[in-house]
C-alpha positions as CSV (number, residue, x, y, z in Angstrom):
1,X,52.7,63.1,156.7
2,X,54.2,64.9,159.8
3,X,57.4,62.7,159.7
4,X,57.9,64.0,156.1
5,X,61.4,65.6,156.0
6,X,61.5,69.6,155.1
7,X,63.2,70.1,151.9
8,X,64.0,73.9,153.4
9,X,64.6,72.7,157.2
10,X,64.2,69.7,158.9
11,X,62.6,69.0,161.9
12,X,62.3,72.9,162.2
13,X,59.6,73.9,165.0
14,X,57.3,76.0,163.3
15,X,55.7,78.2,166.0
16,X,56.0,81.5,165.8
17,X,56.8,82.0,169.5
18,X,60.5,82.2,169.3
19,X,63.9,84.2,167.9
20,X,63.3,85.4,164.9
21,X,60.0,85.4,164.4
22,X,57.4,88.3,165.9
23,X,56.0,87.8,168.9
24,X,55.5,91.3,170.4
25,X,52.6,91.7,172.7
26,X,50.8,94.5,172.0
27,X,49.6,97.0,175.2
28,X,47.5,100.2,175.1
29,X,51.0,102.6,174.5
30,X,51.5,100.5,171.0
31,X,48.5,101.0,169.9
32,X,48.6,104.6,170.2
33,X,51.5,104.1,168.3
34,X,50.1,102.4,165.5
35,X,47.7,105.2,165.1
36,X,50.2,107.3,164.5
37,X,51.8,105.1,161.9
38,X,48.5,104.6,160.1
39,X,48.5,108.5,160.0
40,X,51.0,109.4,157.5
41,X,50.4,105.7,155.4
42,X,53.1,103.5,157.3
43,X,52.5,100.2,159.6
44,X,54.6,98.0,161.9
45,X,56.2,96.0,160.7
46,X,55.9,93.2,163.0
47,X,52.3,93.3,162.9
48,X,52.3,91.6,159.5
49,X,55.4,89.6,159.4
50,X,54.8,86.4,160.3
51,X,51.3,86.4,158.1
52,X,53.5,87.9,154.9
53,X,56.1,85.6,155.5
54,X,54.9,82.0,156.1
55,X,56.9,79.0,157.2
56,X,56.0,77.8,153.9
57,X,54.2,78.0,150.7
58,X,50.2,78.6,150.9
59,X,48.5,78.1,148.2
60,X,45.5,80.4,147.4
61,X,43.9,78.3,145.0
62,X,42.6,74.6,145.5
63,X,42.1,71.8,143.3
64,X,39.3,71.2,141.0
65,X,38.0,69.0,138.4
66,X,36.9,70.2,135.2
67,X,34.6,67.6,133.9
68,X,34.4,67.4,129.9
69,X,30.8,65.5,129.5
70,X,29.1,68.5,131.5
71,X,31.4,71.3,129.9
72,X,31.1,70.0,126.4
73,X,27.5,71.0,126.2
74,X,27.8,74.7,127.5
75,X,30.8,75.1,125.2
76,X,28.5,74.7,122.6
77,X,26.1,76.2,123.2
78,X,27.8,79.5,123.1
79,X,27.9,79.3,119.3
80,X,23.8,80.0,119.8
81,X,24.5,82.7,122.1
82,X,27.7,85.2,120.6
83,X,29.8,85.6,117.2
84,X,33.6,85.6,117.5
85,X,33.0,88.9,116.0
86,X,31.0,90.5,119.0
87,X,32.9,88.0,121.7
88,X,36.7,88.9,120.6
89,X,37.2,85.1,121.6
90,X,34.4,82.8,122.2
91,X,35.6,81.5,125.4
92,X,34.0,79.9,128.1
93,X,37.0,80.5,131.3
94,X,37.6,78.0,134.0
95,X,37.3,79.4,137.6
96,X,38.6,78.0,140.8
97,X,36.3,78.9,143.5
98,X,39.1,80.2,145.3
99,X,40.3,82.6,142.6
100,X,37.4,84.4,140.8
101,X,38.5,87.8,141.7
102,X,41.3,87.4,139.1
103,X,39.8,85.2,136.9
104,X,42.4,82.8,137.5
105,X,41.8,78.3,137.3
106,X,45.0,78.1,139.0
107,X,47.5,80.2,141.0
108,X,48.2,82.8,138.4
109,X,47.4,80.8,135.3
110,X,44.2,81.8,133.5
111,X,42.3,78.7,131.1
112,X,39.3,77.9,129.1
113,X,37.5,76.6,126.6
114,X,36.8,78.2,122.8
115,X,35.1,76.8,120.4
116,X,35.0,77.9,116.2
117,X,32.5,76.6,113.7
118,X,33.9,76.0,110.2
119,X,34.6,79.1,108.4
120,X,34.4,81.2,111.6
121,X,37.7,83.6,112.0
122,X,38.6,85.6,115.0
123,X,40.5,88.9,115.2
124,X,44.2,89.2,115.2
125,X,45.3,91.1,118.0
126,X,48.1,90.8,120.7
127,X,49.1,91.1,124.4
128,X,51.6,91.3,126.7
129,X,50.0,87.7,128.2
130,X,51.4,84.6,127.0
131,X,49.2,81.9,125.5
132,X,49.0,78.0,124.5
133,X,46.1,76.0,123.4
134,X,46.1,72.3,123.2
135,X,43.3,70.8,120.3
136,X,40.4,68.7,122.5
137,X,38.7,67.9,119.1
138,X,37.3,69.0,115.4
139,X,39.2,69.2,112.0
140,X,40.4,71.8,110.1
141,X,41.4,74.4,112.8
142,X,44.6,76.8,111.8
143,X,46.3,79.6,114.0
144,X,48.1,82.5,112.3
145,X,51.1,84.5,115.0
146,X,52.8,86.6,113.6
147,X,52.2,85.5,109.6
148,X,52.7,81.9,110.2
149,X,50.1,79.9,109.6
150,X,49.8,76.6,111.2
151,X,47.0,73.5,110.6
152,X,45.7,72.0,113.6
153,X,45.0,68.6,114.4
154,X,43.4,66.8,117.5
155,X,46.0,66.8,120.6
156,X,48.2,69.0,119.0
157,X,49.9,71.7,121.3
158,X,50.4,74.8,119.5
159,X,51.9,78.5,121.1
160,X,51.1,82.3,121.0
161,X,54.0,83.9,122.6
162,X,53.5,87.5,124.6
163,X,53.7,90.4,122.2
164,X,52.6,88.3,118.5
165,X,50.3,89.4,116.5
166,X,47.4,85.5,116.1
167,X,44.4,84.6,115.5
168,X,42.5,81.5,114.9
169,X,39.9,79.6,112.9
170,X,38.0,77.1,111.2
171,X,38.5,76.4,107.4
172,X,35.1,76.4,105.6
173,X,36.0,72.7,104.6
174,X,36.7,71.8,108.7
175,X,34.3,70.6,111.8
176,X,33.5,72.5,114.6
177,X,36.7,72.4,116.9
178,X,37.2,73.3,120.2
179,X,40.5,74.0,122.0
180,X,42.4,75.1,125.8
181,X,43.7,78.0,126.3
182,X,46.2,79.1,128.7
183,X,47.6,82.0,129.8
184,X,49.1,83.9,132.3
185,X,47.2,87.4,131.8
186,X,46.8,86.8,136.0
187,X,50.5,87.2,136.7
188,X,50.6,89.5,133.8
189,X,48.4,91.5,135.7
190,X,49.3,91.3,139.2
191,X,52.6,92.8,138.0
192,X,50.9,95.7,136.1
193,X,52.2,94.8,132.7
194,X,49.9,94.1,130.8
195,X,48.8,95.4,127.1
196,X,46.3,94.6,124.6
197,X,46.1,95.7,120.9
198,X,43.7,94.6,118.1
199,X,45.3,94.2,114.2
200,X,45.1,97.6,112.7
201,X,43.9,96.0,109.7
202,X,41.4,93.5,111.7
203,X,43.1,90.5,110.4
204,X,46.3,89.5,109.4
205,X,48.1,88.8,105.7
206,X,50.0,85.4,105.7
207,X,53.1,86.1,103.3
208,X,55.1,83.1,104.3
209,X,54.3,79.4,103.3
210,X,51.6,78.0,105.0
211,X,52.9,75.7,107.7
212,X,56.6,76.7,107.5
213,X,57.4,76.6,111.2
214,X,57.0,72.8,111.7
215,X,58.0,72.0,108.5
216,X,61.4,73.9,109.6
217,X,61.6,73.0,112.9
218,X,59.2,70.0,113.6
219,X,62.2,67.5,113.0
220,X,63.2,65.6,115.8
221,X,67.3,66.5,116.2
222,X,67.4,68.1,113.0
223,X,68.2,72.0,112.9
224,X,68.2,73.7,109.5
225,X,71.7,74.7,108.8
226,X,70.3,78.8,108.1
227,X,68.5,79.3,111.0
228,X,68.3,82.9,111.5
229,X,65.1,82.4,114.1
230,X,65.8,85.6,116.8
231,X,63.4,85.4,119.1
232,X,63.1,84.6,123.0
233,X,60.3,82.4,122.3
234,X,60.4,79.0,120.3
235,X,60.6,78.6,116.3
236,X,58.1,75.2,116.2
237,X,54.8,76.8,117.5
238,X,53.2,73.8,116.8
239,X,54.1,70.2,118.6
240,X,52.3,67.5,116.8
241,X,50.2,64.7,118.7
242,X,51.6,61.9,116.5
243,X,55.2,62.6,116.8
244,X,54.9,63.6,120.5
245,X,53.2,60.6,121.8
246,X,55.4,58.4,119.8
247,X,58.4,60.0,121.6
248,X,56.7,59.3,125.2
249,X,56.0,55.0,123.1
250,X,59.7,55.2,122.4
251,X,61.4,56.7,125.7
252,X,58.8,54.5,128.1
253,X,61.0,51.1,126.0
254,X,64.0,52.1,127.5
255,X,63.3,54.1,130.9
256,X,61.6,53.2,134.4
257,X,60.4,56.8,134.4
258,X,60.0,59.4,137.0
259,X,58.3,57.8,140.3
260,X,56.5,60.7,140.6
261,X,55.3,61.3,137.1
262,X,55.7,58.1,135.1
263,X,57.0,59.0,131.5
264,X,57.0,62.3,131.0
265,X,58.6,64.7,128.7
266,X,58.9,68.2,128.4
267,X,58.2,70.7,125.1
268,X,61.6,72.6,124.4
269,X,62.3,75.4,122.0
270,X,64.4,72.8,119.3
271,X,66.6,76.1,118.7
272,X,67.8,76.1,122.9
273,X,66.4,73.2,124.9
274,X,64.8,75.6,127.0
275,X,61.0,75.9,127.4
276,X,58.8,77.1,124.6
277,X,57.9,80.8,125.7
278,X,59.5,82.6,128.7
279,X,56.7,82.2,131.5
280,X,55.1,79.1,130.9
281,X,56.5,75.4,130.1
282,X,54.4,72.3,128.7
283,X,54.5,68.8,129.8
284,X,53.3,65.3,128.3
285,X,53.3,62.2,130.3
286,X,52.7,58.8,129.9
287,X,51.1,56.7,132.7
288,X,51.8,52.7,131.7
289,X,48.8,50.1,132.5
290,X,47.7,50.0,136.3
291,X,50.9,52.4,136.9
292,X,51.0,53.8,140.6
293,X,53.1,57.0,141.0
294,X,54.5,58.4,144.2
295,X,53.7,61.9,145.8
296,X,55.2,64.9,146.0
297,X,54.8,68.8,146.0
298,X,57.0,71.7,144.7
299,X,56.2,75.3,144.6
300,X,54.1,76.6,140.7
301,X,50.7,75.5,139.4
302,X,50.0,72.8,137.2
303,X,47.0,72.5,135.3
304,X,46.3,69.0,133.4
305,X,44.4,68.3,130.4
306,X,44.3,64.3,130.2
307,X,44.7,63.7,126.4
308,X,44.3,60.2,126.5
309,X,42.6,57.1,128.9
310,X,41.6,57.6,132.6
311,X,42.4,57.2,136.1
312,X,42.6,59.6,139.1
313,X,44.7,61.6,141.3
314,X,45.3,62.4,144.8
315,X,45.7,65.9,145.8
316,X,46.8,66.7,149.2
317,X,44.7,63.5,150.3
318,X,41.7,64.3,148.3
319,X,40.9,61.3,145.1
320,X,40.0,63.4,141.8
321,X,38.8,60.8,139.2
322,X,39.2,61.7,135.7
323,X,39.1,60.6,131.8
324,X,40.0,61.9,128.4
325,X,39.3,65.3,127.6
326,X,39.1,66.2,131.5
327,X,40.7,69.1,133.2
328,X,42.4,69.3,136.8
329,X,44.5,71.6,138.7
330,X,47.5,71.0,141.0
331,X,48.2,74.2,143.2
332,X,51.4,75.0,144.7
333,X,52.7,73.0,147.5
334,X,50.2,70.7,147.3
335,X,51.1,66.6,147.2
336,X,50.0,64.9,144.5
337,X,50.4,60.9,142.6
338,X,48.3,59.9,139.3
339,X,47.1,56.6,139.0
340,X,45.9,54.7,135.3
341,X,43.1,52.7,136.4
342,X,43.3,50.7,133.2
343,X,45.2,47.7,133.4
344,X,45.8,47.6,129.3
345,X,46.0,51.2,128.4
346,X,48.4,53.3,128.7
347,X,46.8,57.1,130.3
348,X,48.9,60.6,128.7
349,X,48.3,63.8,130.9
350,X,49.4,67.0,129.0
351,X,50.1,69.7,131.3
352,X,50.8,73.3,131.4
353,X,52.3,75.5,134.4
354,X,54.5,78.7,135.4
355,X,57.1,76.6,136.4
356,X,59.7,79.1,133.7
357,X,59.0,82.1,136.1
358,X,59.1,80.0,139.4
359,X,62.5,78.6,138.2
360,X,63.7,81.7,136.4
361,X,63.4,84.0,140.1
362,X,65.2,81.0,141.9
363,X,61.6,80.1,144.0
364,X,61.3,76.0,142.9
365,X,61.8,73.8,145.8
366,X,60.6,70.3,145.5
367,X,59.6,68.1,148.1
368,X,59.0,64.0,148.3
369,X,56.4,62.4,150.7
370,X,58.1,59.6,152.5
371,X,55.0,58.3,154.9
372,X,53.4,55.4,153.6
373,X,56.2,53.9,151.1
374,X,55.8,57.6,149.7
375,X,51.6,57.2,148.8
376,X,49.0,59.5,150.8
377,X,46.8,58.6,152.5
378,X,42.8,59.7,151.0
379,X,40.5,61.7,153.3
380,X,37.3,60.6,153.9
């Protein structure tokens, strides 16, 4: 990989003994001098520069494997243990080893696991946090933001922008269901934003017909002709498994896809073509039969639910195997290629990542890996 060409400078020598870069040596009269400086809260500059400003991205988080066949069972077993009542949210969170001082699975993006027994409802409340869940399985789930109620299916991808007023549940008639959540309360956070209100009234009244946002907006190419929707945050809440993977069927007939991706598509607010909600975006891809895609890294954090067959990825030489229902992270900066290890099946990822506010501050760069016909190599 050291041949790979820099996307921000090529061939650029990245020690930091040269012009422009800090390389005072420090003596007895300097540090004198930094005492002073630490005396009335100030520092030199220098003496953090080159560790605040790196040559290139570091990530802080690393990449990990949620496994559904061992998480499954202590998802469950919460219903034993707390009431959505007591819990707020019966969640079990996903930590990256690397992150579990701000709760965070990956980078600044916060996920887990709830789970809802038939005719169990949780409180409404809100947050300045934005939020997505994508169904893993059950019937009869619903979500309610801001008086729109919305079924739930398996697969479905449904969102709670910042600042709505949701909840969610189980109808009395439903199975047990359990669902992803993301959010980005981390970056929420690390900018000191952050709020959190419960419903003044514990729960809210739905006034408008049930289901009315995707049967409004759920039409592919097909606005209504009196949209008045005036929000920064899409009018469909609720993307649909069946016509969603029948888009990624019909697009894979009539395109080689991305090499590094395969198939993929991305969720857009119908009203703009822009992403969903303002922080995050959401992804589906399709992998075809035995497909083999090619690396590459960009700066913002993916996390992956795979939705549908199984295969494995590579991540910055590291092999992560994984099947339906799984979850796995990408960090920033990091090379990565999926590979469908079914040669009959197709394999769909659905992904969710801060890639909005990456883009939005002007921070994406994206990189190819062109060593080894553009595949990494795996550590042993």
């Amino acid at each position: 990989m050291n041949n790979v060409k820099d996307s921000v400078g090529s061939n650029q020598n990245r020690s930091d003994d040269q012009l422009g870069r800090s390389r005072v040596k420090d003596n007895q009269v300097l540090e004198d001098y930094y005492s002073e400086l630490e005396g009335v809260h100030t520092g030199a500059f220098w003496k953090v520069a080159n560790a605040i400003e790196p040559w290139e991205p570091k990530a802080l988080s690393e990449p990990v494997v949620w496994r559904n066949e061992a998480l499954r069972k202590l998802v469950l077993k919460s219903l034993d243990l707390v009431s959505p009542e007591d819990a707020g949210r019966r969640v079990v969170y996903l930590k990256n080893p690397k992150r579990t001082d701000v709760s965070a699975a990956c980078g600044w993006l916060f996920s887990g696991l709830q789970v809802m027994q038939p005719g169990e409802r949780a409180g409404a409340h809100k947050h300045a946090a934005s939020a997505l869940r994508f169904i893993m399985e059950g019937k009869g789930a619903y979500t309610i933001v801001d008086g729109h109620k919305i079924d739930l299916g398996a697969r479905d991808f449904v969102i709670t922008p910042n600042g709505t007023w949701h909840e969610h549940g189980v109808s009395e008639d439903g199975e047990t269901s359990i669902w992803q959540d993301g959010l980005d309360i981390p970056l929420t956070n690390v900018l000191e934003s952050n709020f959190y209100a419960v419903h003044p009234e514990g729960y809210q009244t739905v006034t408008l017909p049930e289901n009315d946002s995707p049967l409004t907006y759920g039409a592919p190419g097909l606005r209504p002709e009196l949209d008045k929707w005036d929000k920064p945050y899409s009018p469909l809440m609720k993307y649909s498994w069946d016509q969603s993977y029948e888009a990624l069927l019909n697009y894979s007939k009539v395109t080689d896809g991305s090499p590094y991706d395969g198939v993929i598509m991305r969720y857009v607010n119908p009203q703009t073509g822009g992403d969903p909600m303002l922080t995050m975006g959401a992804s589906l891809q399709l992998l075809r039969p035995s497909e083999h895609t090619k690396a590459h890294r960009h700066t913002g954090n993916i996390i992956y639910q795979v939705a549908k067959g199984s295969g494995y990825s590579i991540i910055n030489g590291q092999r992560f195997d994984w099947k339906e229902k799984d979850i796995f992270c990408v960090p920033t900066w990091m090379w990565h290629e999926h590979v469908n290890t079914s040669s009959s099946e197709d394999a769909c990822l659905f992904s969710f990542n801060d890639l909005p506010t990456i883009k939005k501050l002007g921070f994406y760069v994206e990189q190819a890996l062109v060593d080894n016909n553009g595949h990494q190599l795996i550590q042993a």
